[in-house]
N, C-alpha and C positions, 0 to 999 in steps of 0.2 A: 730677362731673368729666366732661368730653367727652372720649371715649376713642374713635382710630381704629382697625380692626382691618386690617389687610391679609392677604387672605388669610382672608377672614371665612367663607370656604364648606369648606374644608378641615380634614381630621382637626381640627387642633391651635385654628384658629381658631372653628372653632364649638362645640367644647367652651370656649373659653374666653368666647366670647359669652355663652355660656350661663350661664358664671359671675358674668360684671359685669353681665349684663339686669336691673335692678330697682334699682342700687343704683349704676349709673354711667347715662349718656347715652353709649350705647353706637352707633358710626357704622361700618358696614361698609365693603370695599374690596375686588372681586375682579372676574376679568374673568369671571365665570360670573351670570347672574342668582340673585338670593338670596331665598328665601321667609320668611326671619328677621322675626320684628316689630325691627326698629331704629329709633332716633332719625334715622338717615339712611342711606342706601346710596348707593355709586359704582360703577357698573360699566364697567371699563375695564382699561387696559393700565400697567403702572408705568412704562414707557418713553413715555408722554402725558405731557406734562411738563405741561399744562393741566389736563387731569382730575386728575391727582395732588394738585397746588394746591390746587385745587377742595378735592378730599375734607379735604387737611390743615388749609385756613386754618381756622382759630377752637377746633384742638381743643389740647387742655390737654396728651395723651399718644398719644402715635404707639406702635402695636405692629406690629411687620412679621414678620407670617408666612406672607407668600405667597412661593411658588417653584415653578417648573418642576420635575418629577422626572422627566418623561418621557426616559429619555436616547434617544429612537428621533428625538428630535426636533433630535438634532445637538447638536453642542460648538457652535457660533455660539450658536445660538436658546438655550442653555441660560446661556449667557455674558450674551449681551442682557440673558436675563429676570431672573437669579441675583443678575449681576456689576452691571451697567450700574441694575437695575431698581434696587436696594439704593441703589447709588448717589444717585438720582433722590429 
């Protein structure tokens, strides 16, 4: 199964990468570069409505666990990333 991770670099997503590597096609998603052996990586922003595309077309299951926590980063940018990104 082709499985996207969003949020692949992150507590919650690279414990779970860690889980499905071997026994899914596991395809990363974060705006940080990733040193994970994966099926495929995107690195980018969820508010790219291109790159987003990109990463989702052809996979079976979208998992979305990327988000902002920083709150020093503002209520806008945390909205953008959270609210709008999710959205996306």
């Amino acid at each position: 199964m082709k499985i996207l991770i969003t949020g692949c670099n992150g507590f919650l997503g690279s414990k779970l990468v860690e889980k499905l590597k071997g026994k899914h096609e596991v395809y990363g998603f974060d705006r940080n570069p990733s040193n994970k052996k994966l099926a495929g990586f995107y690195q980018g922003d969820l508010n790219n409505i291109e790159t987003l595309n990109k990463a989702c077309a052809g996979k079976e299951i979208i998992i979305h666990l990327a988000a902002l926590l920083d709150e020093s980063a503002g209520k806008q940018k945390l909205f953008e990333v959270n609210a709008q990104g999710t959205e996306n």
